[in-house]
MIBALUM-219747 format. One record per residue (C-alpha): residue number from 1; residue in one letter; x, y, z. Coordinates in steps of 0.1 Angstrom, whole numbers, plus 2048, in hexadecimal, padded with zeros to 3 digits. Each point is the difference from the previous one (the first is absolute). Layout:
MIBALUM-219747
+-----+------+-----+-----+-----+
:  nr : rest :  xx :  yy :  zz :
+-----+------+-----+-----+-----+
: NUM :    A :   X :   Y :   Z :
...
+-----+------+-----+-----+-----+
END
This chain:
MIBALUM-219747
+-----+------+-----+-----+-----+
:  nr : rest :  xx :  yy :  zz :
+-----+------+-----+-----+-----+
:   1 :    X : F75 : B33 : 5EC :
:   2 :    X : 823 : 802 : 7FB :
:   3 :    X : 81F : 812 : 81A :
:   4 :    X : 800 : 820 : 7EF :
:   5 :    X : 7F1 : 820 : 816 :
:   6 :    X : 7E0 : 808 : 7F9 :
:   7 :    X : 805 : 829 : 7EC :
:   8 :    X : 7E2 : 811 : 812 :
:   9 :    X : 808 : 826 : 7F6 :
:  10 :    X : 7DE : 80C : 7F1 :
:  11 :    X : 811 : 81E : 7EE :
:  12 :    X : 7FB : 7FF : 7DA :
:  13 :    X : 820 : 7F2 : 7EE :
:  14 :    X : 80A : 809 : 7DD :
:  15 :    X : 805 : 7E2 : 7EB :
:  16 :    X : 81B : 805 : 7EA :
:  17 :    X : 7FC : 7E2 : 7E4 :
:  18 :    X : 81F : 7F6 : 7F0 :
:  19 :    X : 806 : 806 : 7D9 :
:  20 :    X : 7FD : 7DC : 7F2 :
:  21 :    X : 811 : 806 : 7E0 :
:  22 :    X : 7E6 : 820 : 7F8 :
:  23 :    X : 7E4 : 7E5 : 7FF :
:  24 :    X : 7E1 : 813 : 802 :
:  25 :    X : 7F5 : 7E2 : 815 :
:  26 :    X : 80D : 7F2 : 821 :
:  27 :    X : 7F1 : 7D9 : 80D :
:  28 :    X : 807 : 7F7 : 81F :
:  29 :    X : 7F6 : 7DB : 809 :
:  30 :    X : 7F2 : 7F9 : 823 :
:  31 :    X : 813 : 81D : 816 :
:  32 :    X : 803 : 7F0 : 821 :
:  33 :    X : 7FB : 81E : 81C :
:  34 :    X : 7EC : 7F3 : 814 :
:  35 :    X : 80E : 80B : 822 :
:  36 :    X : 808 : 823 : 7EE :
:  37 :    X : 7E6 : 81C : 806 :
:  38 :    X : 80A : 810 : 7DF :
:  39 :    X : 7E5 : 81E : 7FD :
:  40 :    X : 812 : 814 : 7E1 :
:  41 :    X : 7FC : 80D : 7DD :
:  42 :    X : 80F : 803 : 7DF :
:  43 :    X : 7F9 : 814 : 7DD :
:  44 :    X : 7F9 : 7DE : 7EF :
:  45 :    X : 7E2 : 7F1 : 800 :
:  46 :    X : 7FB : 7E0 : 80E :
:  47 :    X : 7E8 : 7E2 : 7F1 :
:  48 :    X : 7FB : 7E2 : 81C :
:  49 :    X : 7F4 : 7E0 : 800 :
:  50 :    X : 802 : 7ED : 81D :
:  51 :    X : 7F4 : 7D9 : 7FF :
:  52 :    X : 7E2 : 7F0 : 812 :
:  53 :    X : 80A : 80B : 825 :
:  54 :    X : 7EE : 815 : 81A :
:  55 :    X : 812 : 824 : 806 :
:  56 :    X : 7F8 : 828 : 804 :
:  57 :    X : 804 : 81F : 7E6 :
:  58 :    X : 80F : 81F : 813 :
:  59 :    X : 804 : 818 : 7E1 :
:  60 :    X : 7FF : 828 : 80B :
:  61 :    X : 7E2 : 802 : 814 :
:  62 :    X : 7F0 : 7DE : 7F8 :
:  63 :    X : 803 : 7E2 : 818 :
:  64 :    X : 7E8 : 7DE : 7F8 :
:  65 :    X : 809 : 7E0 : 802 :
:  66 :    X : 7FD : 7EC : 7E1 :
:  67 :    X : 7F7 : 7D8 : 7FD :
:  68 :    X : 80F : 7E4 : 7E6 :
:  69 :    X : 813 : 817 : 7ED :
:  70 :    X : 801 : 821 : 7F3 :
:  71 :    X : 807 : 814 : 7E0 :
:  72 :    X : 806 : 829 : 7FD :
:  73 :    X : 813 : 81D : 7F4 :
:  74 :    X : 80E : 816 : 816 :
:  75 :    X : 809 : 829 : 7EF :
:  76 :    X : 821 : 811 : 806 :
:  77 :    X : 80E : 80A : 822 :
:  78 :    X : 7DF : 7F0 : 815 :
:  79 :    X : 80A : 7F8 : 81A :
:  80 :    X : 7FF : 7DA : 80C :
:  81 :    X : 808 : 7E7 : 813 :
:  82 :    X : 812 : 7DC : 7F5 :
:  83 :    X : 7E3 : 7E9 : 7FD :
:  84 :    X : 80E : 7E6 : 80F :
:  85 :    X : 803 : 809 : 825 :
:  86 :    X : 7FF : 7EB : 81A :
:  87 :    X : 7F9 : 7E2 : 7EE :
:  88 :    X : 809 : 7E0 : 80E :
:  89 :    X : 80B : 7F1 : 7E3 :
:  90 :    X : 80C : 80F : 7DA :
:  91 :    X : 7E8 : 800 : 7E9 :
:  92 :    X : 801 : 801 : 7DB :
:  93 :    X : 801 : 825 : 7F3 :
:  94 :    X : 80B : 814 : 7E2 :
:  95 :    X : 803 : 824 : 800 :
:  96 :    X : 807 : 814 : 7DF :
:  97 :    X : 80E : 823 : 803 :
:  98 :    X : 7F4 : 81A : 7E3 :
:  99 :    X : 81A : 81A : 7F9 :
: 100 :    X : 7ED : 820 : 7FB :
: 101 :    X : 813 : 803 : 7D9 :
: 102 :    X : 7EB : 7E5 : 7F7 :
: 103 :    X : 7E3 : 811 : 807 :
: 104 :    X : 80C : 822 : 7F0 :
: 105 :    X : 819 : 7F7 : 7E5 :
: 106 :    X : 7EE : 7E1 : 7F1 :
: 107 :    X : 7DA : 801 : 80A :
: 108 :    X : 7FF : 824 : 7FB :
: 109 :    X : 80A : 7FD : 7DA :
: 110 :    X : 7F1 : 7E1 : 7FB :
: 111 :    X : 7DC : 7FF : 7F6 :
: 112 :    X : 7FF : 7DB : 806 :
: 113 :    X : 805 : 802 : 825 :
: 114 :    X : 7EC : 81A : 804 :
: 115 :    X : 7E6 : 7EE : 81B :
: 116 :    X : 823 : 7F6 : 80B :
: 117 :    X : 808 : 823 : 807 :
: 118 :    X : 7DD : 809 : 812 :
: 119 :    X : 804 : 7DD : 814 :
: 120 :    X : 822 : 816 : 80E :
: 121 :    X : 7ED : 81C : 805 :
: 122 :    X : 7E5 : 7F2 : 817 :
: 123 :    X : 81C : 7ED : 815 :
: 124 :    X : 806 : 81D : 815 :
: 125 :    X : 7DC : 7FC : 80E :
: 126 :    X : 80E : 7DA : 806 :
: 127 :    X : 7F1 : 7E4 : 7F1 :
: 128 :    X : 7F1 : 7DD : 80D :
: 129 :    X : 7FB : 7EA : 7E2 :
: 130 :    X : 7E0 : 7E6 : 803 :
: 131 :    X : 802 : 7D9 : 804 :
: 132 :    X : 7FE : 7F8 : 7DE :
: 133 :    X : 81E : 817 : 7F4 :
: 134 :    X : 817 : 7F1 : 81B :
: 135 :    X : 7F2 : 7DB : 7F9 :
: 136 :    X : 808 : 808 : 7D6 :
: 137 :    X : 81F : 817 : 804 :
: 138 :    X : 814 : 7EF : 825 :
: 139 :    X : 80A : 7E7 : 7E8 :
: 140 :    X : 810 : 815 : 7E8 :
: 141 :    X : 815 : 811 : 816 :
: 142 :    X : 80A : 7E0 : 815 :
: 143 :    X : 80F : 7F9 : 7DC :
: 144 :    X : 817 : 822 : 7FF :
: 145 :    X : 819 : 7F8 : 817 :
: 146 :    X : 80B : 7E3 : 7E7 :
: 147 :    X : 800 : 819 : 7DD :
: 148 :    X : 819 : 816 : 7F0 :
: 149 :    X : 7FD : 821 : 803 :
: 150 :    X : 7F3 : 807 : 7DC :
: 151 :    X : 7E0 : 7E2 : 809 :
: 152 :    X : 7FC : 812 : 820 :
: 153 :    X : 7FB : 820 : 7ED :
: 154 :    X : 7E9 : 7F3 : 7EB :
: 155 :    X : 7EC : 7EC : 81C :
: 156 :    X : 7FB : 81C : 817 :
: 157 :    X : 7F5 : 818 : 7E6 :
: 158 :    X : 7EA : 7E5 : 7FC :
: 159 :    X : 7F3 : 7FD : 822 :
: 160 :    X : 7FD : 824 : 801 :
: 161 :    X : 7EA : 7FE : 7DF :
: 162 :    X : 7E8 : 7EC : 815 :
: 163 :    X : 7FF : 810 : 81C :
: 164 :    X : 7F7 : 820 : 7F1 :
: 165 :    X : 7DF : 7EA : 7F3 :
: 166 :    X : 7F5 : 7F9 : 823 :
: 167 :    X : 7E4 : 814 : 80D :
: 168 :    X : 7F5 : 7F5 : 822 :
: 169 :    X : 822 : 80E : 80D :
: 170 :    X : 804 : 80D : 824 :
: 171 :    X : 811 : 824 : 807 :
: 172 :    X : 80F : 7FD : 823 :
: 173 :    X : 7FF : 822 : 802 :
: 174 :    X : 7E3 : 81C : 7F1 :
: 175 :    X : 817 : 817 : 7FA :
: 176 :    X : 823 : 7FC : 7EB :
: 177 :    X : 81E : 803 : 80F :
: 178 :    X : 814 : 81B : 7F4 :
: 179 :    X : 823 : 7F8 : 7EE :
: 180 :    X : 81A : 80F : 813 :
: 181 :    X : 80C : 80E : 7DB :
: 182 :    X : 7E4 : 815 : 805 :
: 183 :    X : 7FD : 80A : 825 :
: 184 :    X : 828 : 805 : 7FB :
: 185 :    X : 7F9 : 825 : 7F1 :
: 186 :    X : 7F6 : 808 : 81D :
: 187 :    X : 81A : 802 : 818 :
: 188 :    X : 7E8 : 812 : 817 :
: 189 :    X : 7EA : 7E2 : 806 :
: 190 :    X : 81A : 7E8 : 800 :
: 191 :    X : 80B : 80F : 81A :
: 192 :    X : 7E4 : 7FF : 817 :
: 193 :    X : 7FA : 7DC : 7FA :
: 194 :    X : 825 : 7F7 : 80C :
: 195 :    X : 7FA : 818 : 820 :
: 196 :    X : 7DE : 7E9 : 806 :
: 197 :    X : 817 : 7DF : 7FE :
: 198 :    X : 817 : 810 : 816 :
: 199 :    X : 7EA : 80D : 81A :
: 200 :    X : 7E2 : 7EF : 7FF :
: 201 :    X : 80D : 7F0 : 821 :
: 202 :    X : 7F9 : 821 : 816 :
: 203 :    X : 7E8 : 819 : 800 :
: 204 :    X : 808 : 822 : 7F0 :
: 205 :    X : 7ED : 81F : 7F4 :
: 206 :    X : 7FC : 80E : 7DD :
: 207 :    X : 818 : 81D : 80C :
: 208 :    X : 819 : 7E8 : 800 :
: 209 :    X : 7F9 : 7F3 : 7E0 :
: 210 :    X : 7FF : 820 : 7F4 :
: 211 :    X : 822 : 80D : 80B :
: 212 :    X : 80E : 7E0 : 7F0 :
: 213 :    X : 7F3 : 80B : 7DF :
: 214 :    X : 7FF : 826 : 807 :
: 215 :    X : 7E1 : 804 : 7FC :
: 216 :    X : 7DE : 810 : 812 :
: 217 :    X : 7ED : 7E4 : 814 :
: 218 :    X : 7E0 : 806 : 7F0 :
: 219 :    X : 819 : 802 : 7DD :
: 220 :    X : 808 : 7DF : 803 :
: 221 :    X : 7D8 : 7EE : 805 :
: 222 :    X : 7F7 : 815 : 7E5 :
: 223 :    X : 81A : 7F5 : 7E7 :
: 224 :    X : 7FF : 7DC : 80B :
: 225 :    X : 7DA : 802 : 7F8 :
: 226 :    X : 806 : 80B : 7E2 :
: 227 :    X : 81F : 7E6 : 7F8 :
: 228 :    X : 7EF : 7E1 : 80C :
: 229 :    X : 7D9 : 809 : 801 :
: 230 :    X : 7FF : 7F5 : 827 :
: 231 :    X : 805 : 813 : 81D :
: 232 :    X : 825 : 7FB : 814 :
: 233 :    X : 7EE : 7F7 : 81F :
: 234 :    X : 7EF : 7E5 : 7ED :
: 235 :    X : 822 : 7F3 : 7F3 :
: 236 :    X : 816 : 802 : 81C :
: 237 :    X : 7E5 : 7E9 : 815 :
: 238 :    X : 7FA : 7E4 : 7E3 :
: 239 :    X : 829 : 801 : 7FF :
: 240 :    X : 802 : 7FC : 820 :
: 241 :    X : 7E1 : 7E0 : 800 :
: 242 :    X : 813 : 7F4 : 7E6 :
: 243 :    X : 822 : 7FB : 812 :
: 244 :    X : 7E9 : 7F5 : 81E :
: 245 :    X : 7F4 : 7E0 : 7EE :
: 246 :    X : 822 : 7F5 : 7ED :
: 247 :    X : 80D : 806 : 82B :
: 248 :    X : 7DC : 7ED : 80E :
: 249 :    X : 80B : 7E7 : 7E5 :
: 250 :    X : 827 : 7F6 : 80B :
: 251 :    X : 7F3 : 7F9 : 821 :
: 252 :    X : 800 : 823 : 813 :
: 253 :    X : 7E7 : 802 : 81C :
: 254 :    X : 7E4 : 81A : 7FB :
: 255 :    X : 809 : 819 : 81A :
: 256 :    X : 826 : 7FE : 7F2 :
: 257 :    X : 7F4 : 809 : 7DE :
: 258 :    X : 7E8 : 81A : 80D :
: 259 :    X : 822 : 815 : 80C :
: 260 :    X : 818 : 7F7 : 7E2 :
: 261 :    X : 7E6 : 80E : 7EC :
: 262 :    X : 7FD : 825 : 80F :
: 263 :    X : 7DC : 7F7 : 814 :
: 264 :    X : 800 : 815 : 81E :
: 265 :    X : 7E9 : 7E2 : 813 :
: 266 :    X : 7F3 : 7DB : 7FA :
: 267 :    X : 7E0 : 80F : 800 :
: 268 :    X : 805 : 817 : 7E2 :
: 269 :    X : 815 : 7E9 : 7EE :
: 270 :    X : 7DD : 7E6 : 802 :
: 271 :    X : 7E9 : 819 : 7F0 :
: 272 :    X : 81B : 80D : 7E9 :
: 273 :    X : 801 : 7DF : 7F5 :
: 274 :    X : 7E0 : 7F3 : 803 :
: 275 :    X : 7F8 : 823 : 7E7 :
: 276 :    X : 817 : 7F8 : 7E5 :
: 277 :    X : 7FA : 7DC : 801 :
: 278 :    X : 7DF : 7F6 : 80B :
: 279 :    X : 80E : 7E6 : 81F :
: 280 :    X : 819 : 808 : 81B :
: 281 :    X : 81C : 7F6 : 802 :
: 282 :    X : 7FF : 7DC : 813 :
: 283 :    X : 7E2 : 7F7 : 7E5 :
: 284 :    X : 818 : 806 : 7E7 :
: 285 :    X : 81C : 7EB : 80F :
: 286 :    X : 7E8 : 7E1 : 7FC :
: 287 :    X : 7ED : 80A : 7DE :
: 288 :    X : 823 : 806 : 7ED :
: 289 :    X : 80E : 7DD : 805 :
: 290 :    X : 820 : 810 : 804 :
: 291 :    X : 806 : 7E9 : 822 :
: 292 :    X : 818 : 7E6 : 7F2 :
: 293 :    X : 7E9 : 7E1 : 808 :
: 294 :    X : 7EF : 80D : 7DE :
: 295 :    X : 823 : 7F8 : 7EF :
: 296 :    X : 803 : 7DC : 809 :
: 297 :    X : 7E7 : 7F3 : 7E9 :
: 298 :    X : 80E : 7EC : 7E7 :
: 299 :    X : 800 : 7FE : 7DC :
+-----+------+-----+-----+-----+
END
């Protein structure tokens, strides 16, 4: 580990990628963060390969570990976290960000790339590529880092090409995540997700809610039903199980995280848990292998 301070705020950051000369690709060789607990998002997408070491996925709601490796395609604005937290040691990674113009002013009008274009499209649910792609492909893009930006352009297409070929291809999540160029015409919802971040902390009533958007309590449920397709109850309590495990997983103790997390007692924080993720909270410590011993195995 190096000297730096460990960055444990759990809000979700906004990436801003620089312009590399109006690429439409970015490749970033082995970023070293380690000690950072980056847990952010950005309009591009992002392709990752990261080389025959041990490690976790934390994307949106999603949190496995993975084993000798891993391959996948993660949509615009999901939010993750940098896949190489905690490590012990740095490990071979490349990460490949997708500006979303690729995507709609090449594949679009392109009938080539069209299964390049779906490929895009499903990302937002999240995507775990299976051994074989990242045995065929890892090598590939170990070799960008050391090509132009013209080869690169050509190789990732590539890559892409045969990724969209794959069909035994985990989706993280069930559902896609919505792009925020969406959700953004609606001002309305937007603004009742950033209340959630802000206040998921305490415990408040849908009047307040309601007076924030001046609204009618039974208003809001009803067009947040409608919106999302799940009640706000429902929402606000896998939000809030959500920030509990990223907490649970920098080392918070369980009744700490039961009161950051707007639980009125240990006891309802355990079943709220135990209801959203099948395990309470201490079972969950241990089965994630987010404790750092789980980090010090070697490449």
């Amino acid at each position: 580990m190096s000297d730096r301070k460990k960055n444990t705020n759990i809000s979700i950051q906004l990436e801003s990628i620089p312009e590399v000369q109006k690429n439409s690709f970015r490749v970033l060789e082995n970023p070293d963060l380690r000690d950072v607990f980056y847990w952010h998002h950005h309009p591009e997408y992002e392709l990752v390969y990261i080389h025959k070491v041990n490690g976790n996925r934390m994307v949106g709601e999603y949190i496995r570990p993975f084993k000798n490796g891993d391959l996948m395609l993660i949509g615009s604005d999901i939010p993750h976290l940098n896949f190489d937290y905690g490590m012990a040691e740095a490990c071979e990674m490349i990460v490949v960000h997708i500006k979303m113009q690729f995507k709609t002013q090449i594949c679009a009008f392109c009938p080539e790339l069209s299964e390049v274009f779906t490929l895009l499209d499903q990302s937002q649910h999240a995507l775990v590529f299976p051994s074989l792609a990242k045995d065929h492909l890892g090598p590939k893009m170990l070799d960008l880092p050391k090509q132009d930006s013209f080869d690169q352009f050509l190789n990732i297409i590539s890559i892409l090409k045969s990724l969209s070929e794959y069909k035994e291809v985990e989706k993280m999540h069930k559902k896609p995540y919505p792009l925020l160029a969406d959700s953004a015409r609606n001002d309305r919802l937007n603004l009742i997700y950033q209340f959630v971040e802000s206040h998921y902390q305490q415990k408040f009533s849908m009047e307040v809610l309601a007076r924030h958007l001046s609204m009618a309590p039974g208003s809001v449920s009803r067009y947040f039903k409608s919106q999302t397709g799940q009640s706000f109850i429902h929402f606000l309590n896998q939000f809030r199980i959500n920030q509990a495990k990223k907490m649970l997983i920098i080392g918070k103790s369980v009744s700490e995280v039961a009161y950051e997390t707007g639980h009125e007692s240990l006891s309802y924080f355990n079943r709220n848990f135990k209801k959203y993720e099948h395990c309470n909270p201490s079972e969950f410590v241990r089965k994630s292998l987010y404790n750092k011993n789980f980090y010090k195995q070697r490449r």
